[in-house]
N, C-alpha and C positions, 0 to 999 in steps of 0.2 A: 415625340410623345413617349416613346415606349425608351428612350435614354434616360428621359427624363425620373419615369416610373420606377426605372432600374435603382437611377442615380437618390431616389426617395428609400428605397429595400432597402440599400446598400447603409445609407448613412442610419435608417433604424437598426439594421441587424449588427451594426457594428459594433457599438456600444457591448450589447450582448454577447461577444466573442471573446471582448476585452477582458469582461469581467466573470467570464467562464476561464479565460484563460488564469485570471489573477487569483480565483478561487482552487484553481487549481494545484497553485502554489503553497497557499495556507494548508498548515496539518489543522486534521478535525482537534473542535473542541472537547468528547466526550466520548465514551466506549459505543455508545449508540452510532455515532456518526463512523467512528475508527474501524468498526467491524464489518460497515459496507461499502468500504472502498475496496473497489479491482486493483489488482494487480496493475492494469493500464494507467487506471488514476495515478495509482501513485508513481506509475515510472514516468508521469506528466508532471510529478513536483520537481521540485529546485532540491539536489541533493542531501541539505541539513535536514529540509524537512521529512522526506522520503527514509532517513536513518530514524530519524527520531519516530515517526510511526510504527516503524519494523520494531522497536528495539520497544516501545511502548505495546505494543500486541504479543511480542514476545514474552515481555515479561508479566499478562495477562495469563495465557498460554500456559505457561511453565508455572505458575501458582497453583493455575486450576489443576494443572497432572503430576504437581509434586516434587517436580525437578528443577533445578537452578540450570539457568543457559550459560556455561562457559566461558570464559575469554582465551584466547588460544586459537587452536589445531581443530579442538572440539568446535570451536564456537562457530571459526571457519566454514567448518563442513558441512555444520546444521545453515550456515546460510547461503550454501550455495548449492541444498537440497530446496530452499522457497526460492532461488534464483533460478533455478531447474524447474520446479512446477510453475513457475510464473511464466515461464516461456513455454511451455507446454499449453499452457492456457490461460490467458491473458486478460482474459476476461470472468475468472476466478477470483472470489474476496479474498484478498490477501490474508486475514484473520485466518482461513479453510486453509491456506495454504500453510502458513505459518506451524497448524492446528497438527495439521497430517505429519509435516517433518518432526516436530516435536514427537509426535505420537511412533511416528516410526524409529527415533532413536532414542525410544526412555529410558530402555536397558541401561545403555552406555553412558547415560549423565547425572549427573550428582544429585541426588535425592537433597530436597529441602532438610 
């Protein structure tokens, strides 16, 4: 009886695993959705997508505080100051994180 009941959880809960896992995949539609994803979320996507969110937040980011993000040396090192606060804390919206590294290197990058 109680296999059985297991064998009933199991085959409900599954479905829902599936389709958390496959959600996980998809970058958000919209600045609403993109701005409350964790840091975990998204090192849960499939690499293309996981770039394209960073580089879509960033370039949110860097509107709002006036600076243009780099390609280079620069660009580099601003993203492996949100690859540093993301392991630090993991469970941080990537957007906050993005937000801070940005904000802690405005000095040094190129004014819009």
């Amino acid at each position: 009886m109680k296999t059985r009941i297991l064998a009933v959880a199991a085959s409900l809960v599954a479905p829902l695993l599936v389709a958390g896992a496959a959600q996980a995949q998809m970058p958000p539609l919209n600045f609403d959705q993109a701005a409350y994803i964790t840091c975990k979320e998204a090192h849960a996507m499939n690499p293309a997508a996981r770039k394209a969110l960073g580089e879509y937040l960033a370039e949110h980011v860097a509107r709002y505080r006036g600076v243009k993000i780099p390609d280079g040396q620069q660009g580099a090192e601003l993203a492996l100051l949100v690859r540093g606060g993301c392991t630090l804390a993991p469970d941080a919206y990537l957007f906050t994180v993005i937000d801070r590294a940005v904000l802690a290197e405005k000095d040094k990058l190129p004014k819009r």
